[in-house]
Backbone bond lengths (Angstrom), bond angles and torsions (degrees), N, CA, C in turn:
res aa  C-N    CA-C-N  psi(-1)  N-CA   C-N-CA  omega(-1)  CA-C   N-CA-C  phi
1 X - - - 1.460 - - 1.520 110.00 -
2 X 1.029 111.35 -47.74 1.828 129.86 173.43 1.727 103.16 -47.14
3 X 1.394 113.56 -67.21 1.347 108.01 172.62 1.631 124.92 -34.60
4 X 1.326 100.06 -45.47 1.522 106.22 -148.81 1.824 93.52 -89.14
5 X 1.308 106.22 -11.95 1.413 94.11 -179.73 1.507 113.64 -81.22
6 X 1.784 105.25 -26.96 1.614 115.38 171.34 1.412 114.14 -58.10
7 X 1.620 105.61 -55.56 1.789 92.23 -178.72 1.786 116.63 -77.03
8 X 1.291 121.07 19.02 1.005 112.81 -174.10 1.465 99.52 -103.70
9 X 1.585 123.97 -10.16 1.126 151.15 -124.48 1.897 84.20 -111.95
10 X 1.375 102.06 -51.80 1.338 109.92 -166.03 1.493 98.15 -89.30
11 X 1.324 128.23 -34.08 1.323 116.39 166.46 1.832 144.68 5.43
12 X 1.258 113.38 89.99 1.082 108.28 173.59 1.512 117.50 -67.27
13 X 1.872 109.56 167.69 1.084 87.27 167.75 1.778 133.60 -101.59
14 X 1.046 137.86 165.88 0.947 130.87 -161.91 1.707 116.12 51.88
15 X 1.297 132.13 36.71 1.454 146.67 -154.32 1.884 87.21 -126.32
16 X 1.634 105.19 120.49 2.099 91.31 160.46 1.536 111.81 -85.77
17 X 1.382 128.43 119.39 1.003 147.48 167.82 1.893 108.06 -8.52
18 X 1.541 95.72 -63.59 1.441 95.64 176.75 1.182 134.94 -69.35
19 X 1.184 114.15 -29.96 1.696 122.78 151.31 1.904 137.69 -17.88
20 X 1.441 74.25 -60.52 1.867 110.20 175.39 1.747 106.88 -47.00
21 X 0.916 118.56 4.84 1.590 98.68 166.95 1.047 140.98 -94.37
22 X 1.526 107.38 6.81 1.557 124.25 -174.52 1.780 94.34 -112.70
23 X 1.259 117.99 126.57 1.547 116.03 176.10 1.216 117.26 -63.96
24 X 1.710 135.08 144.96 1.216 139.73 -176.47 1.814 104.91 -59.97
25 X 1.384 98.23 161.22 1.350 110.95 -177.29 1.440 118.26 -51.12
26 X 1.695 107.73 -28.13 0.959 113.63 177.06 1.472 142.47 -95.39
27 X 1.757 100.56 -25.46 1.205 128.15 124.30 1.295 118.68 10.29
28 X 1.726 99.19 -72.50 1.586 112.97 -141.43 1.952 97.70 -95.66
29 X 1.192 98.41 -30.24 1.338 108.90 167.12 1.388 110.42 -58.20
30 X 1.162 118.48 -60.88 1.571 114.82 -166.99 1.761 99.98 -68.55
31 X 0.933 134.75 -31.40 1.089 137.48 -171.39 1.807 105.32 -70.83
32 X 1.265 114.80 -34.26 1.509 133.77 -173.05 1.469 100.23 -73.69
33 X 1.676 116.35 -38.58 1.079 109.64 177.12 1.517 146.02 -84.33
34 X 1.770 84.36 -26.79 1.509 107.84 154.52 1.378 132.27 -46.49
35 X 2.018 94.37 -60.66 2.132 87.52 175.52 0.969 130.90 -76.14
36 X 2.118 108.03 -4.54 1.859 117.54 178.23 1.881 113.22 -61.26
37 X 1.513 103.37 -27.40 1.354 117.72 -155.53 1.628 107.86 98.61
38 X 1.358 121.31 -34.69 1.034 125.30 -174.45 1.648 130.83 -53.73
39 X 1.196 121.54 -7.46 1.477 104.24 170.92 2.201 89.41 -97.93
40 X 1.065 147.30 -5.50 1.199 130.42 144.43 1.230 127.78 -7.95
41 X 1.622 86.77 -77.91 1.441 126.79 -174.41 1.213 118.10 -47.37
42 X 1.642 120.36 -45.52 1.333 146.24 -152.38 2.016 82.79 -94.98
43 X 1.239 118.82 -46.58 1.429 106.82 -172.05 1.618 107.37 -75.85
44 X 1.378 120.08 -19.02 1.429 122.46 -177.59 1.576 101.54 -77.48
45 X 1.313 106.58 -45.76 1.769 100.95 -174.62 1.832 116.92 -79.64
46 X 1.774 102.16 -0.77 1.513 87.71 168.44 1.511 89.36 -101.10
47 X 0.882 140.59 -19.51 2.013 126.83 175.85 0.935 108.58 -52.96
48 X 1.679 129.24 -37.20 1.298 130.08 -159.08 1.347 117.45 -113.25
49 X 1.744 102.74 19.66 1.534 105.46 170.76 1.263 115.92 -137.57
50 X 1.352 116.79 -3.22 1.436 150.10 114.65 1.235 143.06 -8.19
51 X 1.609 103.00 -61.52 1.440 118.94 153.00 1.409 124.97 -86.64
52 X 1.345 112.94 -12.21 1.338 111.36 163.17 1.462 136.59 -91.98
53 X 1.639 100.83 -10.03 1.503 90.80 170.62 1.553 110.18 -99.80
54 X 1.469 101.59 20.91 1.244 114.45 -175.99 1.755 126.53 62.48
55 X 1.524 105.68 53.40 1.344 115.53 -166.55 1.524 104.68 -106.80
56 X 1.697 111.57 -22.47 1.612 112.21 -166.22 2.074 83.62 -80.04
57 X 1.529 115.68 -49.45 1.796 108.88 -171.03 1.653 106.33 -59.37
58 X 1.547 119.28 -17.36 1.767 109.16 175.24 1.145 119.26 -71.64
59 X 1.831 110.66 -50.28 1.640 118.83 -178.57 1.522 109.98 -80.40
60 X 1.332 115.99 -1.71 1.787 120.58 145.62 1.475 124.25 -55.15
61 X 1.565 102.92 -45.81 0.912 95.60 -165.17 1.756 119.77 -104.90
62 X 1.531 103.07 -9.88 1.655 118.79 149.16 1.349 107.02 -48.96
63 X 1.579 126.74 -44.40 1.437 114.23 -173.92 1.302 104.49 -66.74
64 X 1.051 98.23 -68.16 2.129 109.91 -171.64 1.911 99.49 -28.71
65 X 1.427 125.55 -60.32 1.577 129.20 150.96 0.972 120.81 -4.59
66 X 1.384 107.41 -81.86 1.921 123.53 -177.17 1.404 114.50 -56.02
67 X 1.589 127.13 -17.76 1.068 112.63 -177.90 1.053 137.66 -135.90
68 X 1.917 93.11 3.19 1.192 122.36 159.79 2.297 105.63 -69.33
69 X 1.563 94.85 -40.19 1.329 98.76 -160.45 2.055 86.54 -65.21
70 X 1.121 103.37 -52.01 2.324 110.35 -172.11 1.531 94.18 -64.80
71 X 0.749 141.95 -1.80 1.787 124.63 -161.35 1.861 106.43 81.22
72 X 1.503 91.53 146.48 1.522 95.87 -176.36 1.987 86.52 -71.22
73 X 1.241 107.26 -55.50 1.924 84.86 -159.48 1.700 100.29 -92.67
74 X 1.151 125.13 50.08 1.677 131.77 136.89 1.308 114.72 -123.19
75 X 1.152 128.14 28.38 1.501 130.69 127.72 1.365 141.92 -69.29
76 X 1.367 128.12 133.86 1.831 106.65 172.00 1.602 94.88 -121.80
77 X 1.104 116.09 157.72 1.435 143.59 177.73 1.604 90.58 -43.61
78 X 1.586 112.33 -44.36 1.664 90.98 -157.17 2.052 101.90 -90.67
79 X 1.233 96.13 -21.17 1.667 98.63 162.23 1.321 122.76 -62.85
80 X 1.569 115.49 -23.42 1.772 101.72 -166.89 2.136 85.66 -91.62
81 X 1.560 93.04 -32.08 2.002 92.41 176.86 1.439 107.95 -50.69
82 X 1.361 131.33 -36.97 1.228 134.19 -153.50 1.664 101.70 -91.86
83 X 1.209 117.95 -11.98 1.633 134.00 -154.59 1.332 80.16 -111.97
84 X 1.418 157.00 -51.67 1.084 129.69 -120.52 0.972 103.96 -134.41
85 X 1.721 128.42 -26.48 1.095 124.18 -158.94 1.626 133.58 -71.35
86 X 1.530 77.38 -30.38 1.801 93.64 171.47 1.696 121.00 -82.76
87 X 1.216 114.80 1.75 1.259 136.38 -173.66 2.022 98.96 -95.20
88 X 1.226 97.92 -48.94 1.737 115.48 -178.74 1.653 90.62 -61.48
89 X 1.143 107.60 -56.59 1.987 94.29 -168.11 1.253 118.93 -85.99
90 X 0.849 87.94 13.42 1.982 98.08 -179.08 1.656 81.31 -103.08
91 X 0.916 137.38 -51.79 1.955 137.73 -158.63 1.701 84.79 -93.06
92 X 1.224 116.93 48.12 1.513 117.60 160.49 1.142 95.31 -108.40
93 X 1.842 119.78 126.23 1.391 99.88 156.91 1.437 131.94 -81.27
94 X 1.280 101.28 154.55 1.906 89.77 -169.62 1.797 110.48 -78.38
95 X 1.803 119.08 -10.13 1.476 78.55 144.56 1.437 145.41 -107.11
96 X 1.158 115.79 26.36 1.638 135.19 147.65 1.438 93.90 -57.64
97 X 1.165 117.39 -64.77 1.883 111.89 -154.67 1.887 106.30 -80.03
98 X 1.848 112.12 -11.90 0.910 99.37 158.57 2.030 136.33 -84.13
99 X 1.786 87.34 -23.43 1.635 110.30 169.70 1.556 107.00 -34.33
100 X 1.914 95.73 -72.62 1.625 115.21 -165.95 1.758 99.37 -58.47
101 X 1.173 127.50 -67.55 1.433 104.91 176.31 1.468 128.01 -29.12
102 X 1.306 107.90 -69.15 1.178 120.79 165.45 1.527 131.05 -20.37
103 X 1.227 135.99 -51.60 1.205 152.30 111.38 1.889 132.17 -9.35
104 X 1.380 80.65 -66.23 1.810 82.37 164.89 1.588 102.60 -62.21
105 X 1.220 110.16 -69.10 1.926 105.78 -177.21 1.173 112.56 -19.33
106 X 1.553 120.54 -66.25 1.329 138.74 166.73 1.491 120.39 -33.29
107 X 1.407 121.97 -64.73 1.892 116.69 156.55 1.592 111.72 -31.48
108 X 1.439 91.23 -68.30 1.610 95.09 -166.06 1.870 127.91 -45.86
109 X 1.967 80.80 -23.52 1.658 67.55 -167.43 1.732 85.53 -95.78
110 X 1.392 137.62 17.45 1.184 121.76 166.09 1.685 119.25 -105.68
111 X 1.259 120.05 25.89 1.365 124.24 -179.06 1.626 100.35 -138.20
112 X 1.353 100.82 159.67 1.296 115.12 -164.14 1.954 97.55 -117.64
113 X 1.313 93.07 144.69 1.771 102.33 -172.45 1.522 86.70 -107.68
């Protein structure tokens, strides 16, 4: 009974229970990238292209904005997250976001599923 309440627990919807034992495509990817070292790598080279096109000193300074404009103590951590975040990926440049693809493509087509 204990079991069945766990996998029911994880349950997608519209997902057949018995199905679920093979990990999603994506799953299996992230998992591929994890034991390569490679999504590390992939998070070190967007920090460091990030700070260079000068995107980490903009969404610095959107925060300092947001809470200068609400008051520093009527802010919460998850309000300035909720304020900002879509502002941060929009100030992605797309060739940073074309680099990191680029790269992943490149893993993917060198590992075997």
């Amino acid at each position: 009974m204990e079991l069945e309440c766990r996998r029911a627990s994880l349950h997608r919807p519209g997902e057949d229970l018995h199905k679920r034992d093979e990990p999603s495509l994506q799953e299996a990817i992230n998992l591929k990238l994890v034991e390569s070292g490679e999504k590390e790598k992939l998070k070190d080279l967007l920090r460091e292209r990030l700070i260079e096109c000068g995107w980490k000193d903009e969404l610095k300074a959107q925060c300092r904005a947001f809470t200068r404009k609400r008051g520093r103590s009527n802010v919460t951590i998850d309000e300035l997250v909720r304020a900002i975040t879509p502002k941060g990926r929009a100030l992605v440049p797309d060739d940073v976001k074309a680099e990191l693809l680029q790269r992943i493509r490149t893993f993917l087509l060198s590992v075997q599923f």
